[in-house]
Structure formats: C-alpha cells, structure tokens
KOLSE-348985 format. One record per residue (C-alpha): x negated, y negated, z negated; residue number from 0; residue in one letter; chain. Coordinates in pm, 1 decimal. Last residue first. Example, Ala and Ser with C-alpha at 12.3 -4.5 7.8 and 13.67 -1.06 7.14 Angstrom:
east:north:up:tigu:bapa:kolmar
-1367.0:106.0:-714.0:1:S:A .
-1230.0:450.0:-780.0:0:A:A .
This chain:
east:north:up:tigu:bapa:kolmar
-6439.3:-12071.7:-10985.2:379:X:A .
-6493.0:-11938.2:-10596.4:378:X:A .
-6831.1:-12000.0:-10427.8:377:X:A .
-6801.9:-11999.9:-10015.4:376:X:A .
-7099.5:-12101.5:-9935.7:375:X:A .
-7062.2:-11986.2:-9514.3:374:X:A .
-7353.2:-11858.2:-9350.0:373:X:A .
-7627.0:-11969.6:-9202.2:372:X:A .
-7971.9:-11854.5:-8965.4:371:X:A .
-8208.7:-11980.5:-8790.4:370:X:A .
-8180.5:-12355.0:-8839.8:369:X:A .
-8466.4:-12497.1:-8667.6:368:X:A .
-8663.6:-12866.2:-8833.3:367:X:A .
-8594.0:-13134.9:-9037.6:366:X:A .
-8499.8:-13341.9:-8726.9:365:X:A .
-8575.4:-13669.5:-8559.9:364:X:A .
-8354.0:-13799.8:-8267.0:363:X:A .
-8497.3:-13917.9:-7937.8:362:X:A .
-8227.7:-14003.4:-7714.3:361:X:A .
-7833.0:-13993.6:-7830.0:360:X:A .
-7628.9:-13802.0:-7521.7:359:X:A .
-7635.5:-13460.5:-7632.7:358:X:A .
-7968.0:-13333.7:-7507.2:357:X:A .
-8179.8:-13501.2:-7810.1:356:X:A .
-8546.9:-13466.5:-7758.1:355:X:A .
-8723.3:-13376.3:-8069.2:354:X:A .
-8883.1:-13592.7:-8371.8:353:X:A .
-9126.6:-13503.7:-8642.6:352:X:A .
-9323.6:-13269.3:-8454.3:351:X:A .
-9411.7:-12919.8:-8605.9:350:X:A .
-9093.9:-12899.9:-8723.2:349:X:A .
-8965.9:-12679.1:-9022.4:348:X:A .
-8828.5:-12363.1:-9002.0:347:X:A .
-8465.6:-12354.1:-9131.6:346:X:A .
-8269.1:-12110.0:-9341.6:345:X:A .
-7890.9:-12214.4:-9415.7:344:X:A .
-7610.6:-12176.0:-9687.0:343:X:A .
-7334.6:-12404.4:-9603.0:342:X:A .
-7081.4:-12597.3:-9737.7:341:X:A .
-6841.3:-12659.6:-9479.6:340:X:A .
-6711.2:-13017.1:-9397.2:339:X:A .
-6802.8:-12984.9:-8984.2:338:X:A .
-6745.7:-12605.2:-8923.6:337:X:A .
-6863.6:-12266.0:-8962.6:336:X:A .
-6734.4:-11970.1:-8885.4:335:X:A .
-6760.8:-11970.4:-8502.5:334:X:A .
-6526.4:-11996.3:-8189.6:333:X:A .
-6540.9:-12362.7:-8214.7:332:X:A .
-6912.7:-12346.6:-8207.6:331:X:A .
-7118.5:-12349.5:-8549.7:330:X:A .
-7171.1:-11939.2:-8525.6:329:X:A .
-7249.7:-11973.1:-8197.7:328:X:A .
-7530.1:-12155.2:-8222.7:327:X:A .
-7672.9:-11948.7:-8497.9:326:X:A .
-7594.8:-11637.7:-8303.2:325:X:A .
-7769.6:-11796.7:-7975.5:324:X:A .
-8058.8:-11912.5:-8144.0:323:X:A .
-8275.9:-12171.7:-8292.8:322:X:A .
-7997.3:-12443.3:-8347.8:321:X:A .
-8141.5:-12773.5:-8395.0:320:X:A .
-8128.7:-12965.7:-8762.2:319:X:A .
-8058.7:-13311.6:-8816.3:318:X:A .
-8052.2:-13490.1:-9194.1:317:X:A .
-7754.3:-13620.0:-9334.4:316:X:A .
-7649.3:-13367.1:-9538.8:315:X:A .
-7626.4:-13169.2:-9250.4:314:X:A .
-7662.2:-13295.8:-8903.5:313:X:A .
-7647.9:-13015.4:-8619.1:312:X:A .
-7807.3:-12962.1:-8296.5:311:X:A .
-7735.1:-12775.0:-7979.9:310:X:A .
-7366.2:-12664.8:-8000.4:309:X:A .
-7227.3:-12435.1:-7697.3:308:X:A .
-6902.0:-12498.2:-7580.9:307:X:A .
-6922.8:-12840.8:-7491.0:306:X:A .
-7204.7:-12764.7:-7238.3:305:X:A .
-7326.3:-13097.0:-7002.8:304:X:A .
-7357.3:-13346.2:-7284.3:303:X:A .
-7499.0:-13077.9:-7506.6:302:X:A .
-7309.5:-13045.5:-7821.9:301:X:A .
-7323.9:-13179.7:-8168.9:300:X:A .
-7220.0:-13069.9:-8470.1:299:X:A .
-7153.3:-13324.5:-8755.6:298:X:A .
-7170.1:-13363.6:-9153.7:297:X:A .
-7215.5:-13009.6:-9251.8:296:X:A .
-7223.4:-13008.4:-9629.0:295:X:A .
-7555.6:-12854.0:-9784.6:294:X:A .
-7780.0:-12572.5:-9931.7:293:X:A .
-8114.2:-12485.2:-9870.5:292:X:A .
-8368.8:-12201.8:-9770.6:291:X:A .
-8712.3:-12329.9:-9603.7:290:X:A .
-8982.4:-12202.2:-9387.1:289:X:A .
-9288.6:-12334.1:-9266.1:288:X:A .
-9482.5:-12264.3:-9579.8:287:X:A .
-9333.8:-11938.4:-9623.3:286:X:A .
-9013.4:-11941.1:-9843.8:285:X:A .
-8964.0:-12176.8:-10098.3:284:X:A .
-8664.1:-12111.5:-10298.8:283:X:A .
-8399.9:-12402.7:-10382.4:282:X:A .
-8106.3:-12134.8:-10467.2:281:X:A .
-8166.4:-11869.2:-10671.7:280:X:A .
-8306.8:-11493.1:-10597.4:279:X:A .
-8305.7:-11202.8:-10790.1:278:X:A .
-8462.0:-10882.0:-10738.5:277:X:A .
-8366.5:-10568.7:-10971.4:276:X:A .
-8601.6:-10273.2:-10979.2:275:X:A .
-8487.8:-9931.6:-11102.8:274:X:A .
-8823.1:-9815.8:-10889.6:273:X:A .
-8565.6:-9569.9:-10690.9:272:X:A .
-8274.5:-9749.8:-10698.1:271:X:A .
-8443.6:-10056.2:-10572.7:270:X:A .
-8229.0:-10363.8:-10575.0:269:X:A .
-8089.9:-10664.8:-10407.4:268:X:A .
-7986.4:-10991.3:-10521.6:267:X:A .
-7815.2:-11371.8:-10403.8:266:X:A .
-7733.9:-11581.3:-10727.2:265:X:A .
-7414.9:-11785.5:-10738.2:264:X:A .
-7304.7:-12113.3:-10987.5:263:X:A .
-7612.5:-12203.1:-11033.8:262:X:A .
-7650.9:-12257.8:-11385.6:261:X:A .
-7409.8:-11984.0:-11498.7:260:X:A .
-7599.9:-11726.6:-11258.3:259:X:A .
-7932.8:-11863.9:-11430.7:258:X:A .
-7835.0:-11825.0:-11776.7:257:X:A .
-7718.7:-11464.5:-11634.9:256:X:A .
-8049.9:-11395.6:-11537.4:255:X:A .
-8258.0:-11517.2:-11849.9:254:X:A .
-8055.3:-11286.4:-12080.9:253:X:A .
-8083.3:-11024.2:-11841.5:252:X:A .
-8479.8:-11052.5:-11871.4:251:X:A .
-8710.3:-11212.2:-11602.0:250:X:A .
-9054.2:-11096.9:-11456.8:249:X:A .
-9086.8:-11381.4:-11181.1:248:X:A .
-9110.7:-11318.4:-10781.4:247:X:A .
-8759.2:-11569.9:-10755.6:246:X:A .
-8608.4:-11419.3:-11082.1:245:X:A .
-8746.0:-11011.2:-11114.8:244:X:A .
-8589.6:-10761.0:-11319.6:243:X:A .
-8681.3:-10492.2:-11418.1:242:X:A .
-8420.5:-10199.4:-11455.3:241:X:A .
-8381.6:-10106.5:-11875.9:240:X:A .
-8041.0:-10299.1:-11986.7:239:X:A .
-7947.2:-10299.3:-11577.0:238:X:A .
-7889.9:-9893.8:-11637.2:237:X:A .
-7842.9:-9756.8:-11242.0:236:X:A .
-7607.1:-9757.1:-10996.2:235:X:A .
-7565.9:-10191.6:-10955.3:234:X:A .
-7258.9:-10318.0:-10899.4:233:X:A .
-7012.1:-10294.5:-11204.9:232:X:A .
-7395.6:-10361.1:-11361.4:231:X:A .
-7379.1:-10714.2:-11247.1:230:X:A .
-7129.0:-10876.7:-11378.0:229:X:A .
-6913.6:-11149.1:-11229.4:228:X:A .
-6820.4:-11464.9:-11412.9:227:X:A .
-7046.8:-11696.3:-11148.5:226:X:A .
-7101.5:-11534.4:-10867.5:225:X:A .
-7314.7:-11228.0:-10770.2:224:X:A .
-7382.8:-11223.4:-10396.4:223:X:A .
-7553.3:-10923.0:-10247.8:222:X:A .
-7805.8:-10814.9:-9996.3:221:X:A .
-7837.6:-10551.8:-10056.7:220:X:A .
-7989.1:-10201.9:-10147.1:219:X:A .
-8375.4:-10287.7:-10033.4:218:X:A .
-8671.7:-10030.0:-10015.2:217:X:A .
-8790.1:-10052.8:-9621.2:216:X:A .
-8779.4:-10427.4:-9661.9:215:X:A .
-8991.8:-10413.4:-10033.2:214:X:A .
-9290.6:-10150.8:-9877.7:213:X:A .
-9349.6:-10407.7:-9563.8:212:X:A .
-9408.8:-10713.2:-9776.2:211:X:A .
-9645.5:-10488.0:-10030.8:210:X:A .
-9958.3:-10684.4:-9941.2:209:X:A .
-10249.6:-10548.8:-10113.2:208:X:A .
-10566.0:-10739.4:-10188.1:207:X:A .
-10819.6:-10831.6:-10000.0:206:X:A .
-10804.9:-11160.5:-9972.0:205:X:A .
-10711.4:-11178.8:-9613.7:204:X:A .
-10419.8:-10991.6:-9706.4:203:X:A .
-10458.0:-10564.3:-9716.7:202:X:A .
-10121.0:-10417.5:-9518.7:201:X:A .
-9844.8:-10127.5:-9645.2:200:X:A .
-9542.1:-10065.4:-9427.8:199:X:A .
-9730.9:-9775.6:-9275.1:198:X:A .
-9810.3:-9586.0:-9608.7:197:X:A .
-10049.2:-9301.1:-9621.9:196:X:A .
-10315.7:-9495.7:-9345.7:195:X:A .
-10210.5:-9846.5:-9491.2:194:X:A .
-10353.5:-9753.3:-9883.8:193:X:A .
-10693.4:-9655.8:-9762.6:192:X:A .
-10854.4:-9955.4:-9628.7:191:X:A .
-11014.0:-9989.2:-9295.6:190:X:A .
-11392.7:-9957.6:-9189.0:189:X:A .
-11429.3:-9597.0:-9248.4:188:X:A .
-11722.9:-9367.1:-9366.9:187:X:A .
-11520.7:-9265.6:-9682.9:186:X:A .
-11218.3:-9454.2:-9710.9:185:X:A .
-11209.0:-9869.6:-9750.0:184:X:A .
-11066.7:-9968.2:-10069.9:183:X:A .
-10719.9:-10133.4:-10117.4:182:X:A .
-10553.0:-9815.2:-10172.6:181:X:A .
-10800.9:-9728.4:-10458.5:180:X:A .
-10746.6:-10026.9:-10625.0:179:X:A .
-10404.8:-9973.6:-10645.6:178:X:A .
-10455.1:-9631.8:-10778.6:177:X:A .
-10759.5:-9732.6:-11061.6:176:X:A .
-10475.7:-10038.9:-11190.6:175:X:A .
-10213.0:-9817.2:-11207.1:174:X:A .
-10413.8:-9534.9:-11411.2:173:X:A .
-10545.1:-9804.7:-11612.4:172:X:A .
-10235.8:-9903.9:-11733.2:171:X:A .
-10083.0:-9562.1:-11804.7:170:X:A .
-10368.3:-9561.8:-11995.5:169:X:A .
-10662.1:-9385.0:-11986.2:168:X:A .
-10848.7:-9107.0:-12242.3:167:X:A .
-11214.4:-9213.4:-12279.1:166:X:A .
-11500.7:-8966.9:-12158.5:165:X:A .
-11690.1:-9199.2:-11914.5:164:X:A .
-11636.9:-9484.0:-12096.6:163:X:A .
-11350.0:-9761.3:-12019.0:162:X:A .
-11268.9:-10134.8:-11945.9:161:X:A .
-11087.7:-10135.8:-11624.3:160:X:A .
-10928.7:-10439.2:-11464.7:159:X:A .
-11149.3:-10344.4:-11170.1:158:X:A .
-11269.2:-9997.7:-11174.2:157:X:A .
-11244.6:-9957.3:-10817.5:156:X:A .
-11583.2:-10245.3:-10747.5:155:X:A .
-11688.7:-10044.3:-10485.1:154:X:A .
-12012.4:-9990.5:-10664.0:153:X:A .
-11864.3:-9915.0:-10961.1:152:X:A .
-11651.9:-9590.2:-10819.9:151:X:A .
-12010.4:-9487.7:-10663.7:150:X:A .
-12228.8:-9514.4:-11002.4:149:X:A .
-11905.9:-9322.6:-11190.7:148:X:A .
-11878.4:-9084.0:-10906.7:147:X:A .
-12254.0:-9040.1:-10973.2:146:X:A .
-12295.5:-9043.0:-11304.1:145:X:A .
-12060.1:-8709.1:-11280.1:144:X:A .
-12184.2:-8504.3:-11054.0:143:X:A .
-12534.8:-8515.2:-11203.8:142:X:A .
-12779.0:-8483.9:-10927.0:141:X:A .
-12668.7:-8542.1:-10590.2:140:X:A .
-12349.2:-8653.1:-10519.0:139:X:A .
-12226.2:-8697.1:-10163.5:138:X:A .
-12146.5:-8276.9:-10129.4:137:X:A .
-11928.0:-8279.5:-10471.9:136:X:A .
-11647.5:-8493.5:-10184.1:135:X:A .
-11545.1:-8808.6:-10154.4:134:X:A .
-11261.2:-8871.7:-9868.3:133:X:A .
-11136.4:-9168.7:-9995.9:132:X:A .
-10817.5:-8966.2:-10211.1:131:X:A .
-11100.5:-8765.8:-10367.4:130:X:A .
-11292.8:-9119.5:-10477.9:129:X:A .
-10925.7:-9123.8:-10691.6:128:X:A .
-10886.3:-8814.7:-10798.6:127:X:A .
-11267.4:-8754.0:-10991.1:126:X:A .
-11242.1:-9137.8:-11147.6:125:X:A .
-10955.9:-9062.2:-11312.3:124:X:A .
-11101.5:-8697.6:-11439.1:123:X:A .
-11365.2:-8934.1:-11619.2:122:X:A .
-11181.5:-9152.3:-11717.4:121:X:A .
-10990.0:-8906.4:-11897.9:120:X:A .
-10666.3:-8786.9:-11835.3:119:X:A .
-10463.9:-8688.3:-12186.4:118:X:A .
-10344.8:-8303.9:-12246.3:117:X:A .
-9995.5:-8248.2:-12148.9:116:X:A .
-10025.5:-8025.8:-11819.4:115:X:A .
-10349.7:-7852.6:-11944.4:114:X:A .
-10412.3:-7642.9:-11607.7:113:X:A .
-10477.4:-7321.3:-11737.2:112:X:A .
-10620.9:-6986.1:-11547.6:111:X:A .
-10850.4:-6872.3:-11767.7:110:X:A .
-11118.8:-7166.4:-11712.9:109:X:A .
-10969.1:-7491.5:-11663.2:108:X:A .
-10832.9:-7709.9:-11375.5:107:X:A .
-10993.5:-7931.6:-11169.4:106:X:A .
-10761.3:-8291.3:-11051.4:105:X:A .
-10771.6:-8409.4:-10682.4:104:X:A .
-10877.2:-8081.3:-10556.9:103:X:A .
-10648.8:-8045.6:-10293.9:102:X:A .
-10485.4:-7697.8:-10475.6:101:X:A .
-10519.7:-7837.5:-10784.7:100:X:A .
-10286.2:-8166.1:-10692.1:99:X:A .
-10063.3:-7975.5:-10486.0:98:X:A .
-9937.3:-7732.5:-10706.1:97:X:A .
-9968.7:-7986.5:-11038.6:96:X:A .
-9749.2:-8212.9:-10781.2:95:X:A .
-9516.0:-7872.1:-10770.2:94:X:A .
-9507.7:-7846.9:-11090.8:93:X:A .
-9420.4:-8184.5:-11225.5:92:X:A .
-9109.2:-8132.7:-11414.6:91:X:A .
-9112.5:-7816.4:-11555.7:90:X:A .
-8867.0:-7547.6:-11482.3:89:X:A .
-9150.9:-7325.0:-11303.9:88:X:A .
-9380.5:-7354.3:-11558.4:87:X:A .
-9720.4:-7426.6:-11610.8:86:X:A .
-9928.5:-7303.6:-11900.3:85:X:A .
-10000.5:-6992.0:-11723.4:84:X:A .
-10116.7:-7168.2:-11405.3:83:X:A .
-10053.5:-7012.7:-11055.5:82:X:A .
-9841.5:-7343.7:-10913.0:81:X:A .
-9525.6:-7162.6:-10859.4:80:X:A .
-9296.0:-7457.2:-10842.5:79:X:A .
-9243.2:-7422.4:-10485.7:78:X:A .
-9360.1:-7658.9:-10261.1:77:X:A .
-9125.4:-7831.7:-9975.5:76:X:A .
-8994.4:-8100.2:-10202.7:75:X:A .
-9394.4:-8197.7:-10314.4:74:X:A .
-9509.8:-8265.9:-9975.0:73:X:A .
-9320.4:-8634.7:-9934.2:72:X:A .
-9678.5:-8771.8:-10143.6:71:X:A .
-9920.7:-8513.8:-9944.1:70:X:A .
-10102.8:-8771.0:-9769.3:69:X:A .
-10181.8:-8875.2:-10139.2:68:X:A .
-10053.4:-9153.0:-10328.3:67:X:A .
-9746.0:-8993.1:-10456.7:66:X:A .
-10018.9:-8712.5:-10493.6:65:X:A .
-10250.9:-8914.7:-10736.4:64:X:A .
-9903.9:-9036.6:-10946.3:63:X:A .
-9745.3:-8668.1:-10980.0:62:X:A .
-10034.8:-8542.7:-11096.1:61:X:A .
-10075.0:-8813.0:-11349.5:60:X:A .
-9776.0:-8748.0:-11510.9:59:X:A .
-9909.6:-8359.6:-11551.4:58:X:A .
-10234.8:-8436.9:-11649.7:57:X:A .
-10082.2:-8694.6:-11956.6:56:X:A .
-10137.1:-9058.6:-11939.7:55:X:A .
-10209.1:-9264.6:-12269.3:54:X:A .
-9996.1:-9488.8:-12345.8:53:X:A .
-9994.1:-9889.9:-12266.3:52:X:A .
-9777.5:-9869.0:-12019.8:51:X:A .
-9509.8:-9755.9:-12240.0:50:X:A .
-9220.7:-9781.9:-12010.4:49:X:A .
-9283.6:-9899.3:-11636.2:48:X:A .
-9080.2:-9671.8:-11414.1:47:X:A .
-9148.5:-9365.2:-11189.6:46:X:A .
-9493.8:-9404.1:-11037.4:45:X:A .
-9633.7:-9396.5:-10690.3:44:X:A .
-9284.0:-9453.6:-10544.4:43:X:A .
-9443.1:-9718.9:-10355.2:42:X:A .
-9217.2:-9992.1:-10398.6:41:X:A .
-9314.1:-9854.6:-10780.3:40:X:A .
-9665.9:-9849.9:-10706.2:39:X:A .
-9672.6:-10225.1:-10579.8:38:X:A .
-9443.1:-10356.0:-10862.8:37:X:A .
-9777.5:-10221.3:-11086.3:36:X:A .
-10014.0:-10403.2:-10891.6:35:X:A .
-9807.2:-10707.7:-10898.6:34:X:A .
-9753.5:-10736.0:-11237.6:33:X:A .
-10061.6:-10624.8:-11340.9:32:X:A .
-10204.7:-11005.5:-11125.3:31:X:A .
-10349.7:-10925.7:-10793.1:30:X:A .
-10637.4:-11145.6:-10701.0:29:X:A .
-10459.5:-11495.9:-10492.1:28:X:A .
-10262.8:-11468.5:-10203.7:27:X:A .
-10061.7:-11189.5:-10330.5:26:X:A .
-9834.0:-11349.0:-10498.0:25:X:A .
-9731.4:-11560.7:-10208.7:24:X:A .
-9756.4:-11253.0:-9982.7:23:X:A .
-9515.2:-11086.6:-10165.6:22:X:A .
-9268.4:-11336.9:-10238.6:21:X:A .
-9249.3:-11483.7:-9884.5:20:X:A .
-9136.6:-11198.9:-9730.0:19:X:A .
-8903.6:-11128.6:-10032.1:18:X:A .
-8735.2:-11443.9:-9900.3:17:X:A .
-8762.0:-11388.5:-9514.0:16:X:A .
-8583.7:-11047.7:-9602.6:15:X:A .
-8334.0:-11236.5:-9792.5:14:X:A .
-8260.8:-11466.4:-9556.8:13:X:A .
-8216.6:-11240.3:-9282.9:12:X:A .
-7960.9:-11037.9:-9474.6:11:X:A .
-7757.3:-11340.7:-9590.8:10:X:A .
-7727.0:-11387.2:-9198.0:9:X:A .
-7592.5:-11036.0:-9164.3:8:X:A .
-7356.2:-11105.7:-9432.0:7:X:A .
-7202.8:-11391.8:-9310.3:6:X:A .
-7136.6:-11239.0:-8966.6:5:X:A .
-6946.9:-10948.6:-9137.9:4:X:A .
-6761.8:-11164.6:-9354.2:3:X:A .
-6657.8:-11389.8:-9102.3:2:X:A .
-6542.2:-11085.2:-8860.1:1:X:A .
-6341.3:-10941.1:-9123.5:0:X:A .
C-alpha cells in the first residue's frame, strides 16, 4: 500500500508539470480555435463543443456571457423567475437569462419578452462583451451602436471574426468574441479582464491566455491505462463524444488506443465537467528545462559519509542527482525503487554539464535533477 501510494503521488507531479507545459507551449504563439475553445470549457464558459458552427441562441448565450461574468457561480442562488413571459421556470437557462437582463449584458424586448431561442447577432455580441469591460451607453456618443462596433475594433476583440453589424453568430464566434474579451484590458484599467473573474487564469507575454492554472484546479487523475484495459470502465462520462487530447493534440479514440497498443501504457486525466479527456505518452517534452523519461536503474550511489541517504543515481547509463528528500528516499533501501527497476522519472536539466560527486568518484557529469519517480511497473 505504501508503494502504491508513493507512486501515485509522483505520477501526480508529473502530470501537473506535463499539462504545465502544454498550455503554455500552445500558448506561446496567437491562440489557435482549439485553444480558445479548450480555454472556455476549463472555464466552464461553455458546455461542450457540438455544432460549433451553428448559430447561437439568446438563451445559450446567456449562460456563456455570465459563466464569464463576476456573476458565473451566481446562477445556483437565483431563482428561475426571470420576469419574462416567454421564459419559463423549467427551462434550462433561466436563471443566466435572470442575471444576464438584470446586468445588462443582453436587452430584452418590448412587452415583457426576452426571445430565449431567437439567434444573437453581432450586434447584441458586441453589446455583452464591452459590458463585461466595464462599457457603459454613457462612453458612446452618437449612434450607440457604431460606436461599440468602432470601440470593439479598436481593441482588436473581433479577432477571428468576420461579421456585419446585424449577422447572426456562431457558436464559433461567440468563443472566439469571449476569449478575446478576457484577454483585453477593462475599462480604464491596465490589466486584463479574464484573471480578475478567474484566479487561476494569467495573459503570456504574448498576450494571449494561459489556461495552466484553470487545467490543475480541473483534473480527475492521474491515471494509468495499460495495454488491454479500457477506458470508459474508468471514465463517468460517454468517451464516444468527450474530446480527447494526445500530448496537447485533438485525437480520436481510434488514435488513442493505437497509441496505448504502441506504448504499452498511457498516463490520463479528465474533466467531467468540459467531458475532456487528456492523454499523455511517454517521450513528452515538458518545459524547456524539464524532461519525462523512462529507464533501468543501473546504480545508486551514496554519500561517502551517509549510506542511508542516496545522492546520485545512474540510469541508463547516464547520472542523475536526487533533488529532494522524497526522491532520495524513495531510491534508499527503505524506498521503492531499486538498482534493475524500470523507472518512470522527471528530471530538470543542468545548467552545468558536470557536478561535484560526494560519493567518493570526483567530478562526474549528469543529465540533470530527478524530482520525482515512480516505479514502471507494466503488466502483459
């Protein structure tokens, strides 16, 4: 019990320092749809990602521009009462239809109707989204509307958005208008939106978003599916419709269980909220200093003064140091691991090429610090 305990808090580490990497490495560059929409799902801005490409309705869309509201955990504590005739209490949305109106994030109609299944126009897009900066009728002069459009240009929100004025939107452009919303800076303010509703939210030096924060506080897992196993015994949600994601890369089921035979083992968590599955294989690159590999411990070595506690292990035939005292512990005698295990380890990599050796041998030159390991322990 102790093994498998120990082994699973290192697989946890990894992981995190996996998905770390994912995020940022996607988002180093502008924000491809996939990422923008995998943003709003860690998010819980939208539901799931079928038919994109349709037209939104007012009531899906109140649900999205609250989710990304101040108001987004609000809705629970609202009664479905939201004062419209063509609103009812059993329907889905109500209370984000509530909240929505009531902030002034979407305008209602004359006579008391809120048009829950009529289409969102750019128009009304553009309306809920300078709201959620701050905007109010008060910084338009003129004609209201050519000037949210003039100002929504001007900070560049309608990026990856190719409409007119009175055009329905997509599900598509609805995404892309929220996430660049979040990234913008509010009304008057020097910081972007998005990180004052959600703390584990940051903007990269690019600019764009990093959702890093939004995938730790999200994750079911880590687990190990091995070779022969299948997934959906594990997973509390429909795999044949969850997205699925290979190493930051839209995958299929087909393409994930080619993999699992390939490798023998995949590591995963998932999202039961977004219905997200992440996958992740053996080889990945994790931040630029950091790496994930496999090998055979060849020899652990101690300090010539302490042969209790290990200082430096060879592996494959390359040296490693131990960063910590878990890690060293968990190669002592006392430990899990031992010389002729296959291991699964995370290292940082050296900034020097060689360190100073305190068991007896000198200089020796190492790969870098092992911070965490845990026993491969793949069964046919």
């Amino acid at each position: 019990m102790k093994s498998i305990i120990k082994n699973k808090i290192f697989l946890v580490l990894i992981i995190i320092s996996i998905v770390s990497n994912t995020f940022t490495s996607f988002s180093a560059t502008a924000a491809g749809q996939e990422l923008r929409t995998q943003t709003l799902y860690l998010a819980d801005i939208i539901e799931n990602d079928n038919a994109m490409n349709d037209f939104i309705t007012r009531g899906e869309f109140a649900r999205m521009i609250v989710k990304a509201s101040p108001y987004k955990d609000s809705a629970s504590i609202y009664d479905s009462n939201t004062g419209f005739t063509d609103v009812s209490l059993e329907y889905a949305y109500a209370p984000f239809v509530k909240i929505a109106s009531k902030e002034g994030y979407i305008a209602s109609y004359l006579g008391g109707l809120f048009k829950p299944l009529e289409y969102v126009t750019y128009r009304d897009l553009i309306r809920a989204c300078l709201t959620l900066l701050g905007y109010t009728n008060d910084d338009f002069t003129g004609n209201q509307i050519s000037g949210r459009l003039e100002m929504f240009t001007s900070l560049k929100m309608n990026d990856n958005i190719d409409k007119s004025i009175n055009d329905y939107v997509t599900k598509k452009d609805a995404v892309n208008a929220v996430y660049n919303t979040l990234k913008t800076n509010k009304k008057g303010g020097n910081s972007a939106y998005g990180p004052t509703v959600f703390t584990n939210l940051s903007v990269n030096s690019d600019g764009d978003l990093n959702a890093t924060g939004l995938t730790k506080t999200k994750l079911n897992g880590p687990y190990i599916l091995k070779r022969g196993e299948a997934l959906n015994l594990s997973i509390p949600f429909d795999i044949t419709t969850a997205n699925i994601f290979i190493n930051g890369t839209s995958a299929n089921l087909e393409t994930l269980y080619r993999e699992l035979n390939n490798q023998g083992y995949l590591i995963y968590y998932y999202n039961e909220t977004t219905k997200t599955i992440y996958i992740y294989k053996e080889g990945t690159t994790l931040e630029s200093s950091t790496m994930v590999k496999k090998g055979y411990v060849n020899h652990i070595y101690y300090n010539a003064g302490d042969t209790v506690t290990p200082t430096r292990v060879e592996i494959d035939l390359s040296n490693y140091t131990l960063g910590s005292s878990e890690v060293q512990f968990a190669f002592s005698y006392a430990g899990t691991i031992s010389v002729g295990d296959q291991i699964i380890f995370i290292y940082t990599k050296s900034d020097t090429s060689s360190d100073e050796d305190t068991s007896g041998e000198g200089t020796v030159v190492t790969e870098g610090t092992i911070t965490h390991a845990y026993i491969y322990d793949l069964r046919y």
